[in-house]
C-alpha positions in Angstrom: 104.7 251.8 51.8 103.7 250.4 55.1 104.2 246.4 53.8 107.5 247.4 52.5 108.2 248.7 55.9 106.5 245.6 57.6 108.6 243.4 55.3 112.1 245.0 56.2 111.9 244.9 59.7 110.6 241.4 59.6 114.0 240.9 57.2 116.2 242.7 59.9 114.6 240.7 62.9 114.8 237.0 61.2 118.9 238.1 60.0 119.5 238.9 63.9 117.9 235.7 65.1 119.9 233.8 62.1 122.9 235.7 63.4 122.5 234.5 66.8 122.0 231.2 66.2 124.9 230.4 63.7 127.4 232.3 66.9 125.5 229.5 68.9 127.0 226.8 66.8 130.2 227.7 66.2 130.5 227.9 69.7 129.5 224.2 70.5 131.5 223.1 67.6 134.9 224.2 69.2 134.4 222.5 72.3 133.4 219.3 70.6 136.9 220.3 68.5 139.0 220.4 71.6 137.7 217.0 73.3 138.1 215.2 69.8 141.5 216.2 70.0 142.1 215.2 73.5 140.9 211.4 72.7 143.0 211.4 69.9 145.7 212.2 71.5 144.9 209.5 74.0 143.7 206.8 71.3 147.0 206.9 69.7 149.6 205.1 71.3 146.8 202.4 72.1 146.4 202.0 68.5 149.9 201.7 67.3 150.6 199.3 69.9 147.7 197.2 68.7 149.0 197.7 65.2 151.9 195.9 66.2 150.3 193.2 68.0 148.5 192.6 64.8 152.2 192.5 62.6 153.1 189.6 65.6 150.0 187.7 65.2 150.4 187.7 61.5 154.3 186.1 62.0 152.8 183.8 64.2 150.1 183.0 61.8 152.2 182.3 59.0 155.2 180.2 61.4 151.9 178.0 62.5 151.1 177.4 58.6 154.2 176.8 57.7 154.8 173.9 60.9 151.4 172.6 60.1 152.8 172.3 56.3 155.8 170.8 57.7 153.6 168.0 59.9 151.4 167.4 57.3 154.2 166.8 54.3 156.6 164.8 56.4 156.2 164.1 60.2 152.7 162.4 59.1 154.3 160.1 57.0 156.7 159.1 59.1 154.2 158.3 61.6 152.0 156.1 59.3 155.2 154.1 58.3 156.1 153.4 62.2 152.2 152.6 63.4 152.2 149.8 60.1 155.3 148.6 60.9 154.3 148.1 64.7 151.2 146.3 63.7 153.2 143.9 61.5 155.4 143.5 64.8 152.8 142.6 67.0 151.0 140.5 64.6 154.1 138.8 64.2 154.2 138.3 68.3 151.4 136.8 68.1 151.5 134.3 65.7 155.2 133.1 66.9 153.8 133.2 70.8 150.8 130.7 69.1 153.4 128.2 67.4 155.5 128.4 70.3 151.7 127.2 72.6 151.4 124.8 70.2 154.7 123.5 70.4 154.5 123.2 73.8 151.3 121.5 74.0 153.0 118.6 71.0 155.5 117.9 73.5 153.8 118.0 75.8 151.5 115.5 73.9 154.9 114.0 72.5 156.1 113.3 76.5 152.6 112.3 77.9 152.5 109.4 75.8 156.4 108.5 75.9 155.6 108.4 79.4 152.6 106.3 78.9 154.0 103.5 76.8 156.9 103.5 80.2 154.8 103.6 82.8 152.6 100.6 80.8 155.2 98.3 79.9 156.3 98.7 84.0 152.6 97.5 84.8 152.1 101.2 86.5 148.3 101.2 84.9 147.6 104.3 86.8 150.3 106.4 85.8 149.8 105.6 82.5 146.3 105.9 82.3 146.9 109.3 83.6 149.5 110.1 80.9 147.0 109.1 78.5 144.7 111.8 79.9 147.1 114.6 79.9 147.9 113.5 76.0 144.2 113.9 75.6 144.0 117.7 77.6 146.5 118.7 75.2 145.2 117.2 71.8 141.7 118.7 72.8 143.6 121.8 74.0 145.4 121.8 70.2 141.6 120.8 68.3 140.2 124.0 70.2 142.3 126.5 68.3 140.5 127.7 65.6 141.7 128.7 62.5 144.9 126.4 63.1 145.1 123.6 61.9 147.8 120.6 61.7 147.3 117.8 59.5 149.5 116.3 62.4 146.5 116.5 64.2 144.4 113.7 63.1 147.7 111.2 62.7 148.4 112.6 67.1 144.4 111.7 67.5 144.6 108.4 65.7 148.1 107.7 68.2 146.1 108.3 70.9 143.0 105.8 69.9 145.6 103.3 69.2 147.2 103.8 72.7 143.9 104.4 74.7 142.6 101.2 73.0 146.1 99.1 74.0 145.7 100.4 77.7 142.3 99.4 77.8 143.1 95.9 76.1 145.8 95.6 78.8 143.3 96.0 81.7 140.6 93.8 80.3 143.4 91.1 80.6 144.0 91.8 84.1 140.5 92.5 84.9 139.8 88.9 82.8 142.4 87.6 86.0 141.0 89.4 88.7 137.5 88.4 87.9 136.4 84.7 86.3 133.1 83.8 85.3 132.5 80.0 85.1 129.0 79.5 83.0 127.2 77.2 81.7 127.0 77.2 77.8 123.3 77.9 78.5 122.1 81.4 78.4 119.3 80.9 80.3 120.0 81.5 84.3 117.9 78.2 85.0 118.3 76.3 88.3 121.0 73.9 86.4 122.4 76.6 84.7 123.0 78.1 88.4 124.1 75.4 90.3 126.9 74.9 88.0 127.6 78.4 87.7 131.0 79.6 89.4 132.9 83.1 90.2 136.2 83.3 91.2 138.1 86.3 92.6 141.9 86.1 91.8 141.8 90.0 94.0 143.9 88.3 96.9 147.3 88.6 94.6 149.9 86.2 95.8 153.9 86.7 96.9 155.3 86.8 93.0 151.8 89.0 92.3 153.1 91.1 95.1 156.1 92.2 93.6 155.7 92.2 89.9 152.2 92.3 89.5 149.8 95.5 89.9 147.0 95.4 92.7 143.5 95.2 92.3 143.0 98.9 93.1 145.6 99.8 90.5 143.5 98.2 87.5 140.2 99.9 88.9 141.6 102.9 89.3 143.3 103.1 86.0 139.9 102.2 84.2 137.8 104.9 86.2 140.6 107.4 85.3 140.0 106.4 81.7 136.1 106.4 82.1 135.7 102.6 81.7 135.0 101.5 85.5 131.2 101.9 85.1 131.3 100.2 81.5 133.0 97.4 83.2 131.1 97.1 86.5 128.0 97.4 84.3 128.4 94.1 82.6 129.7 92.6 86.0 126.6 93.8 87.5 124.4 92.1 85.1 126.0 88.8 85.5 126.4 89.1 89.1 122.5 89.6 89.0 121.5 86.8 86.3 123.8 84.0 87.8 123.7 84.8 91.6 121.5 87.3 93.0 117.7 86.6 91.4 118.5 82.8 91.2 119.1 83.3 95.1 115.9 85.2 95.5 114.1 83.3 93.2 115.2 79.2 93.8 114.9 78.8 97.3 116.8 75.4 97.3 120.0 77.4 96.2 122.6 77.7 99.0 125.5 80.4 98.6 128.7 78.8 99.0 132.7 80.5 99.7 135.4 78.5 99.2 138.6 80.3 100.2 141.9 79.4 98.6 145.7 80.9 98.9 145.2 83.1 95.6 141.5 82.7 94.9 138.3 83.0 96.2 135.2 81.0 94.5 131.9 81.4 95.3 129.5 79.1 94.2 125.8 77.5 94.9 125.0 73.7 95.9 120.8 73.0 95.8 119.2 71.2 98.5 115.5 70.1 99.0 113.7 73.5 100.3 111.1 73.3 103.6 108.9 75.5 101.7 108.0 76.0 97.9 109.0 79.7 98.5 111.5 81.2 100.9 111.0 84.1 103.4 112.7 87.3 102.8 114.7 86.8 106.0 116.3 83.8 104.3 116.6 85.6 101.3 118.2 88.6 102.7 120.8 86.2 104.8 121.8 84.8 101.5 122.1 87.8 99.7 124.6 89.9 102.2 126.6 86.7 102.5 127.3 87.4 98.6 127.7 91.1 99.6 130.0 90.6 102.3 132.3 88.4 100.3 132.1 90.4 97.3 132.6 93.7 99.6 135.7 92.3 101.7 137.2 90.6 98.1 136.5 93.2 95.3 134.3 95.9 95.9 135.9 98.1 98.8 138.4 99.5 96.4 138.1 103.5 96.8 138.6 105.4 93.6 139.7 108.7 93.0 136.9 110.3 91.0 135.0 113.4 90.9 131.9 113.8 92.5 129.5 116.4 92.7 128.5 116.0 96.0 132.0 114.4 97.3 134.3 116.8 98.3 137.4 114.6 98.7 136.0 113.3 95.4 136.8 109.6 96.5 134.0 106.6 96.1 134.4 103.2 96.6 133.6 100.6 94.3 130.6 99.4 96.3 129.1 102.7 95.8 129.5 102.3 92.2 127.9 99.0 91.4 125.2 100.1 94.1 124.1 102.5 91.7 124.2 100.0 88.6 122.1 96.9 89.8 120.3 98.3 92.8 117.0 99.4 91.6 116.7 96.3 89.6 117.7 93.9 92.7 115.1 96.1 94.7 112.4 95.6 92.4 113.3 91.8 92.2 113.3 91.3 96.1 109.8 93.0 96.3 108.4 91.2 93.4 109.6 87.7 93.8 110.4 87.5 97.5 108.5 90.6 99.6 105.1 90.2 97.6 105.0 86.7 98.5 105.7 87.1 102.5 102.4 89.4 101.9 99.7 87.4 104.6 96.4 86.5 103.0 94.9 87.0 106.5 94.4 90.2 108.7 95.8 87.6 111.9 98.9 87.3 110.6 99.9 90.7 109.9 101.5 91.3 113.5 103.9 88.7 112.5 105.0 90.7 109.3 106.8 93.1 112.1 109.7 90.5 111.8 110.2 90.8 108.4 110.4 94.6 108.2 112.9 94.5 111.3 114.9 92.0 108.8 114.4 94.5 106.2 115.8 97.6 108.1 118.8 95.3 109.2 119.9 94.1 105.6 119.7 97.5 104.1 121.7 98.8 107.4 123.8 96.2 106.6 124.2 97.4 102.5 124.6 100.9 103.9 127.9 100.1 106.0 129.7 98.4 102.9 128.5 101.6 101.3 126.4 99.3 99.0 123.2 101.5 99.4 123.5 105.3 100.1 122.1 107.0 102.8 118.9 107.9 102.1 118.1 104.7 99.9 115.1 102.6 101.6 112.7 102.2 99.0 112.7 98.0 100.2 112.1 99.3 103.6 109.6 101.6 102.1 107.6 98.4 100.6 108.1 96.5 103.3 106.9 99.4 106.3 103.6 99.7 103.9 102.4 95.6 104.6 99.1 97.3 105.1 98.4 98.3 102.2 100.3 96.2 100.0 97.9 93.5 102.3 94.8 94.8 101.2 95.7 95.0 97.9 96.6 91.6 97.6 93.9 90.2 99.2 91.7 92.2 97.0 93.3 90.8 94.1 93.5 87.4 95.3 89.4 87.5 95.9 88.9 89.6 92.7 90.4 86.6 91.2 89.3 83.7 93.0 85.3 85.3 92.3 86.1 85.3 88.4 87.3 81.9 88.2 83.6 80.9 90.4 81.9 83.0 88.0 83.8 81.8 84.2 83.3 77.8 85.7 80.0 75.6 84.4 77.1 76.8 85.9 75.1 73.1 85.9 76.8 72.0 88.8 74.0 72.4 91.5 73.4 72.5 95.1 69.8 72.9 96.7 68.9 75.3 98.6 65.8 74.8 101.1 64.8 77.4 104.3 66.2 74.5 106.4 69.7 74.3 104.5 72.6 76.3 105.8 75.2 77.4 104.1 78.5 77.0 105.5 79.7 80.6 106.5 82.1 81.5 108.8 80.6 82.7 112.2 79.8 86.2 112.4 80.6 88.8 114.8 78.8 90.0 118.0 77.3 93.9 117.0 78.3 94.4 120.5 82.0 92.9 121.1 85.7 94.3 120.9 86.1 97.3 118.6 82.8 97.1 116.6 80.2 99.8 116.9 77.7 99.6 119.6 74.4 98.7 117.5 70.8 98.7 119.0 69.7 95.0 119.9 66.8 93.8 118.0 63.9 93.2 120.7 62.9 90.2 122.2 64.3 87.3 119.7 63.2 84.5 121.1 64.9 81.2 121.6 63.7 79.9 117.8 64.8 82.6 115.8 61.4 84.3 116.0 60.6 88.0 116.7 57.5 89.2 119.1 55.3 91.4 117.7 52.6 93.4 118.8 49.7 91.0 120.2 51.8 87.9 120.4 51.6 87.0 117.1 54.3 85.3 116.2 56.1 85.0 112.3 57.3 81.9 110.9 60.6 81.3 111.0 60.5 80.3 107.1 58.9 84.1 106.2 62.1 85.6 105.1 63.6 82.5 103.6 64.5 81.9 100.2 62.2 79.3 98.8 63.7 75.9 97.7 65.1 75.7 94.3 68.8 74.9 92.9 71.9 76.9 92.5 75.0 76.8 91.0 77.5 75.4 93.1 79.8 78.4 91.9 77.5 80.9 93.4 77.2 79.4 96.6 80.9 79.0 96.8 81.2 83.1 95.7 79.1 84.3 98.8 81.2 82.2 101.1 83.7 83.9 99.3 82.1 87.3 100.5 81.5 86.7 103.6 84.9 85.4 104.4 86.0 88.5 102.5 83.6 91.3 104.7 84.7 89.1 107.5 88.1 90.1 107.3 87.1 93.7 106.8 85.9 93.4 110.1 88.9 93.0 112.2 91.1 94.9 109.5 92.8 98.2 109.5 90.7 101.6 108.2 92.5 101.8 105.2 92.3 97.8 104.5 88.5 97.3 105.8 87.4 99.8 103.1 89.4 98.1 100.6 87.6 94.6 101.1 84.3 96.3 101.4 84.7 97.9 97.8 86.4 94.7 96.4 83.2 93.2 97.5 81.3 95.5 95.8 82.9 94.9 93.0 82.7 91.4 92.8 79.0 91.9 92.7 79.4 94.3 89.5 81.7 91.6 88.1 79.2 89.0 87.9 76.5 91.8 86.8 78.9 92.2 83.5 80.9 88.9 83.3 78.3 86.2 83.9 75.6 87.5 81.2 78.6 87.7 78.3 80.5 84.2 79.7 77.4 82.4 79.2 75.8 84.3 76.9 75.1 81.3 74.5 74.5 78.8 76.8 71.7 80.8 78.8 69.8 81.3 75.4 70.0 77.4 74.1 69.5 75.4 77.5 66.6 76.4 79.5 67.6 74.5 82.2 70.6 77.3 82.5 68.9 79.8 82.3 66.5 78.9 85.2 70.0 78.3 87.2 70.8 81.6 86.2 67.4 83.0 87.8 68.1 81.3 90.8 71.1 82.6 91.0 70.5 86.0 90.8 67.5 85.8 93.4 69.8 83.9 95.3 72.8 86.9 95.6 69.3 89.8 95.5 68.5 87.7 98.8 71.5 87.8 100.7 72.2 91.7 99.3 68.9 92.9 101.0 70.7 92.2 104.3 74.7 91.7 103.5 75.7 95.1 104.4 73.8 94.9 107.6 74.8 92.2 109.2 78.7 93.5 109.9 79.8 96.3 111.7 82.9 97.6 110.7 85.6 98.9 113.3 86.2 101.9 110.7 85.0 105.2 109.8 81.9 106.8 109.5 82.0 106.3 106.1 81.4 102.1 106.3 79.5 102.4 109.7 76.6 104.8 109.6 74.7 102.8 107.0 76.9 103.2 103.5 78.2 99.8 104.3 75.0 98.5 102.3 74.3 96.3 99.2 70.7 97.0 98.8 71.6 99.6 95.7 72.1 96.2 93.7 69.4 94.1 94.8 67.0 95.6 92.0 69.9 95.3 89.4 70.0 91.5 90.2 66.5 90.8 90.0 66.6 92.5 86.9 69.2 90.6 85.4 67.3 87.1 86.1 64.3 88.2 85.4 65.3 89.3 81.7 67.5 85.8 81.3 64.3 84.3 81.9 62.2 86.0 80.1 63.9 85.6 77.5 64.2 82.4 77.6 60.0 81.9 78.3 59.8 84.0 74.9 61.8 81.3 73.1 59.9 78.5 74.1 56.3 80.5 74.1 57.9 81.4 70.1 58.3 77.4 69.4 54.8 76.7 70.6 53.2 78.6 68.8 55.2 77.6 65.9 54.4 74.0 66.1 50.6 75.1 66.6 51.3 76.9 62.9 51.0 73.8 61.6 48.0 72.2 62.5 46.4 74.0 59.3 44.5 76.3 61.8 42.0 73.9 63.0 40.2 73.7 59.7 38.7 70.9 58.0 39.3 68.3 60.3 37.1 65.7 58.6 39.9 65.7 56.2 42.6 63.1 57.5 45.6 64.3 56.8 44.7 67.9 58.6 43.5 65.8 61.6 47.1 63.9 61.5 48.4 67.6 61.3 46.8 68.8 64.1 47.1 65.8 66.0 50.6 66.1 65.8 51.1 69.4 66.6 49.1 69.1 69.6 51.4 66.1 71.0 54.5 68.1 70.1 53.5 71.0 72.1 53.0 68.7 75.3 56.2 66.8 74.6 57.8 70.2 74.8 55.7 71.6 78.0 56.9 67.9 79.6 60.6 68.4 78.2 60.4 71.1 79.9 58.5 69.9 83.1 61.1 67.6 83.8 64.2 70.4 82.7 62.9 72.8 85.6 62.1 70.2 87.8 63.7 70.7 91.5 65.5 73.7 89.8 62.6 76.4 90.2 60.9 77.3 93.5 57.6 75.4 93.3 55.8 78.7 92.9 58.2 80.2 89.9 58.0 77.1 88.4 53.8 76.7 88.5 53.8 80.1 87.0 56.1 79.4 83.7 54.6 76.1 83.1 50.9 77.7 83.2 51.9 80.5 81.2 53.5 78.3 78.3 50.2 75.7 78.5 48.1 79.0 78.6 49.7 80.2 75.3 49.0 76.6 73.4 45.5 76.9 74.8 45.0 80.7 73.8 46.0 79.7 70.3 43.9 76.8 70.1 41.2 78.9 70.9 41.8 81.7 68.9 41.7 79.4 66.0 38.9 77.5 66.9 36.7 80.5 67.3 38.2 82.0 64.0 36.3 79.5 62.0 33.5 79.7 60.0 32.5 76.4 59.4 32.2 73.3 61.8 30.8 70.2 60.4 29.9 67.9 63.5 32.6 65.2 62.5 34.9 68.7 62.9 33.7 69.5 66.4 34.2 65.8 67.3 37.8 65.5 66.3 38.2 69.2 67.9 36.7 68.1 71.1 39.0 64.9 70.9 42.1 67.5 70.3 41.2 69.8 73.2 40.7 66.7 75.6 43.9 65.7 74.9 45.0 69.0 75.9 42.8 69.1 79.3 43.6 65.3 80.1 47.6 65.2 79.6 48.0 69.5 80.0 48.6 69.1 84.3 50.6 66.2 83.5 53.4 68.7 82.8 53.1 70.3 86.3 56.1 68.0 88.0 58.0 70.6 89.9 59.2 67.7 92.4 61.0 64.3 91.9 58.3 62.8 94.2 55.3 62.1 91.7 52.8 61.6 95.0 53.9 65.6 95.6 53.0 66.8 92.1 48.8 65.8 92.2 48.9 69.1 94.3 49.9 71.3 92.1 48.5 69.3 88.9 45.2 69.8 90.3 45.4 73.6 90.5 46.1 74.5 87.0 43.3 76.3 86.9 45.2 78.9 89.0 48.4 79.3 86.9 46.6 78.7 83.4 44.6 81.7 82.7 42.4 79.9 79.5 41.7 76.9 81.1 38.4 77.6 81.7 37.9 79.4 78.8 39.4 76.0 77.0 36.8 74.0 78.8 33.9 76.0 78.2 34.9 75.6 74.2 34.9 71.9 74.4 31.3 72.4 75.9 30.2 74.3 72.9 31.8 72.4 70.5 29.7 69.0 72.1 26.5 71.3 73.0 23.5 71.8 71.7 21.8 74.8 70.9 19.5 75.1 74.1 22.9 74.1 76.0 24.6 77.0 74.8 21.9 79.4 75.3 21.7 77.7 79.1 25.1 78.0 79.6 25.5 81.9 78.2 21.8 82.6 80.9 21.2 86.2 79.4 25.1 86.9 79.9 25.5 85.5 83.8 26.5 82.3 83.1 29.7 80.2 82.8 29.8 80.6 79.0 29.7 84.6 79.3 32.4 84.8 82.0 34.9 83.1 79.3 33.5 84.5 75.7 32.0 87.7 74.6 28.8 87.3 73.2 30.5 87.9 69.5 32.6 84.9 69.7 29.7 83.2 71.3 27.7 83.9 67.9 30.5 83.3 65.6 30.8 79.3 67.0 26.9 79.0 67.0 27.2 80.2 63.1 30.3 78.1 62.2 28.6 74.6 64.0 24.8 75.2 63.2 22.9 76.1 60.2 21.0 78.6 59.6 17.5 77.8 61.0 15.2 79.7 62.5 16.3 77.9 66.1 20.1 79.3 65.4 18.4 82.6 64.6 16.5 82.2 68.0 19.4 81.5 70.1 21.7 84.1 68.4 19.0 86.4 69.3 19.6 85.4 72.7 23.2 85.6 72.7 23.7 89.4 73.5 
């Protein structure tokens, strides 16, 4: 009862809460009514106005589909049709305004040369030649246009050959009468050819010339219009230089002549005997703007209207022109054939080469106011300004030369050369005078050439000296040559003093390489050459120890503090005679002991025919040493020439001994016919010792071959064994202090007491000895 009471009043409650809340709502929901009615009521004229803005944009909207229908169906058509046919128009324009440019530019072709072939049958060359060049613009103008072309263009080019090749015809003629070569029908530019070689100038025209004919200026200008002026003046230029200008600079007997005429002008050469073989450039140069001034005054100062680059008025004269064609060669002529020649050999004369350059500046001064040379053209002057140099250079080749011929001439032409010769030199300079470097004095020369030492003791005057002997003339011409040469360096410029010194130098080196391979054969088959040779060598080693010392140069440190020397080369030229003479001593040491190969080695001489064999070769190695004897004779120093000989008759006596003591067996008729060979050897071996013509002179040195022969005792003390006796031998070895043990060791000793004794019990004692 009590939940069903609980449950009902819970029922009522939630009904009056339902109750309220549904009043609640209904409440709000009229309010929201009204103000939904309000906007409505406001929203709905906006909305039917838009509604018919939206029916206006929809007639709009159709009208712009229906114009754009309209544009696309028919106005775009049209407009296609009118841009095509405004193309074809223009197209059109342009081809017509082409033919009508090209028309012009035929008659103006068509007129050009009308007016030509009128203004060349009047003789007006330039006005033609000018009508020939417009007719050219326009045909080029014409070939230019591509992708039009007239077959009317090749007949219009070949018209304008034809024409261009008719002017050109028509001023050769007139150039042909302006200008006359008279030649010789000789090519060659010889001095004949020359002297009758003419040129006439018809450029002077006369009264008829006046008034019919054209002037010279109107044919020159007509060809440089046409481009032919520099074809033309090129072949007059090479005449004008083979026919008058090198024959003038080249013959000095050729004298330029003018001879002057009412309507011509002829120049021409006469020859007369020159003063000198070769003339002077201010002769030259006098003789070559005489032919300027009358070709200048008669042909060349014609001015031409032609562009130049560096013109403005564009205007040059005909001088100008041929200037430019034959100057560089005409230059190089006057230097080589005229300027190089005027070149002084000597250092004195060079202040007088100031007159030739002064004649150089005036004759290219003179070239430059014809208009001849430009301005800035002196390359003459140039060659001329550098005499210094071109001096030294000359001279150097000059003595370069002059030492090659000395040292490629024979080399048996002698002089002698003893301490008491002199050679003729030029004088040399005082240390102490002019411009030359103050040098320390040597101390206390006295009056004969002597210097004093240290306790008064005095040198010879002969202790320095080369020792007498023979040279080659050649030689002693060369160092005069060297001396003159370091001579001049002396009182030359800087520049030229080091040139000579080095030239100097390297004429030394020249005969280092050249002499050696020039002679080459004959210094290996004549000995008497090659001891020349030797002497020679020592002979230029001599003078180089003290060359160098005895100038002082006015130059530069570089020549004056002690580089100025030739001492480098002294051991080089030793050297070089030395080996040319040892070589030679090897072929003559080679051929002795070759003809001592066949005396059958000493052996068996109790046999005839060896003895003959032996014999023989012992007199053909003395016929040799005496061959020689008398080859070297006065050609050595006595000392050098001691020393060979000994060392040749030491080899023949070393062999002989060698042999001899490589025998085993000696029969006694042996040893005597050995003995007999070796005292033919001792007896006629100083006989070769002649080193002067005077015979008295030679007993000197023929009884001191003991000094220069190192065997000859050795060869004595073998013909003492070989004539000996056992008890001799013994004596002469005394226990190894004697004679016979200074020369052979006890071995060989032994061996000749075994070959020339039997074997007894004596040999056994005195071998026993021998130790």
């Amino acid at each position: 009862g009590s939940l069903v009471a609980d449950v009902l009043a819970h029922s009522g409650r939630l009904d009056k809460e339902h109750l309220g809340t549904r009043v609640g709502k209904l409440s709000r929901r009229g309010e929201v009514c009204n103000m939904i009615n309000k906007k409505y009521n406001e929203f709905l004229p906006s909305m039917q106005s838009a509604e018919e803005l939206v029916a206006q944009v929809d007639g709009l909207s159709s009208n712009v589909d229906l114009l754009r229908a309209s544009i696309e169906n028919e106005v775009q058509r049209d407009l296609n049709v009118a841009v095509a046919e405004f193309r074809e128009l223009k197209q059109q324009l342009e081809r017509d305004t082409l033919v009508l440019s090209v028309l012009k530019k035929l008659q103006e072709f068509d007129r050009a040369i009308k007016e030509h072939k009128t203004a060349l049958l009047e003789k007006k060359y330039v006005a033609a030649a000018q009508q020939l060049e417009k007719a050219r613009s326009s045909l080029r103008s014409l070939e230019s246009r591509k992708g039009f072309e007239l077959k009317i263009l090749r007949a219009l080019g070949t018209e304008l050959t034809v024409q261009t090749q008719n002017m050109l015809c028509h001023l050769g003629e007139e150039w042909q009468k302006l200008i006359v070569w008279q030649l010789p029908p000789s090519k060659e530019s010889s001095l004949e050819a020359v002297v009758h070689s003419e040129l006439h100038l018809h450029t002077m025209p006369s009264k008829e010339e006046e008034v019919a004919g054209p002037p010279v200026a109107s044919v020159f200008q007509a060809l440089a219009v046409l481009g032919e002026v520099h074809t033309r003046l090129k072949a007059f230029g090479q005449l004008l230089l083979k026919y008058i200008l090198k024959p003038v600079i080249s013959y000095p007997s050729l004298q330029p002549l003018t001879e002057e005429r009412p309507d011509v002008l002829i120049l021409r050469f006469e020859s007369k005997e020159p003063a000198l073989d070769q003339s002077s450039p201010m002769e030259v140069f006098d003789k070559i703007k005489l032919i300027f001034e009358v070709l200048h005054k008669y042909l060349l100062n014609v001015p031409l209207e032609q562009p130049v680059e560096d013109r403005k008025d564009g205007r040059v004269t005909l001088a100008e022109l041929l200037g430019e064609l034959v100057w560089e060669e005409l230059s190089n002529c006057l230097v080589q054939n005229c300027l190089v020649n005027s070149i002084p050999t000597n250092s004195s004369k060079l202040e007088q080469y100031t007159e030739v350059i002064k004649s150089t500046e005036e004759f290219e001064k003179a070239l430059k106011n014809m208009q001849f040379l430009k301005g800035d053209t002196t390359d003459l002057l140039k060659y001329a300004r550098n005499v210094n140099s071109h001096f030294a250079s000359k001279k150097c080749q000059d003595v370069i030369a002059a030492a090659r011929n000395l040292m490629t001439s024979e080399i048996h032409n002698t002089v002698k050369i003893t301490p008491d010769s002199c050679v003729t030199l030029p004088q040399l300079p005082d240390p102490g005078s002019g411009d030359h470097s103050q040098m320390q004095k040597p101390s206390n020369l006295l009056h004969n050439g002597t210097v004093n030492l240290e306790g008064e003791t005095r040198l010879s005057q002969y202790t320095f000296s080369l020792p007498t002997c023979r040279i080659s003339s050649s030689v002693e011409q060369l160092m005069e040559l060297v001396y003159q040469t370091l001579l001049e360096a002396t009182v030359s410029t800087d520049q030229c003093c080091v040139q000579l010194f080095y030239s100097v130098r390297r004429i030394f080196q020249l005969f280092y390489e050249v002499v050696p391979t020039y002679h080459k054969e004959s210094l290996q088959k004549f000995p008497q050459l090659a001891a020349i040779h030797h002497n020679n060598c020592m002979y230029l080693a001599h003078h180089l120890l003290t060359l160098g010392h005895q100038f002082r140069y006015r130059t530069t440190n570089l020549l004056s503090n002690g580089a100025a020397s030739f001492v480098d080369l002294v051991p080089a030229f030793r050297r070089l005679g030395m080996e040319c003479f040892k070589a030679q001593m090897r072929v003559q040491k080679g051929e002795i002991l070759e003809r001592l190969s066949s005396a059958r080695n000493f052996s068996n001489m109790d046999d005839e025919e060896n003895f003959r064999a032996a014999n023989k070769a012992i007199r053909q190695v003395l016929h040799q040493l005496k061959r020689l004897g008398q080859v070297w004779q006065d050609v050595f120093p006595v000392n050098v020439y001691c020393k060979a000989m000994g060392t040749l008759l030491n080899t023949a006596l070393a062999e002989i001994v060698t042999r001899t003591v490589a025998l085993e067996d000696i029969s006694a008729e042996d040893a005597d016919r050995l003995y007999s060979l070796c005292r033919i050897m001792v007896e006629e071996g100083p006989q070769v010792f002649t080193p002067l013509p005077e015979e008295e002179k030679n007993k000197k040195y023929q009884e001191e071959v003991p000094v220069y022969v190192e065997k000859w005792m050795t060869f004595k003390e073998l013909m003492i064994i070989l004539q000996a006796n056992l008890q001799e031998i013994v004596d002469q070895w005394a226990d190894g202090k004697g004679p016979l043990a200074a020369e052979f060791s006890a071995a060989e000793v032994k061996s000749l007491i075994r070959a020339l004794f039997q074997n007894t019990e004596r040999r056994a004692a005195a071998l026993a000895k021998i130790k």
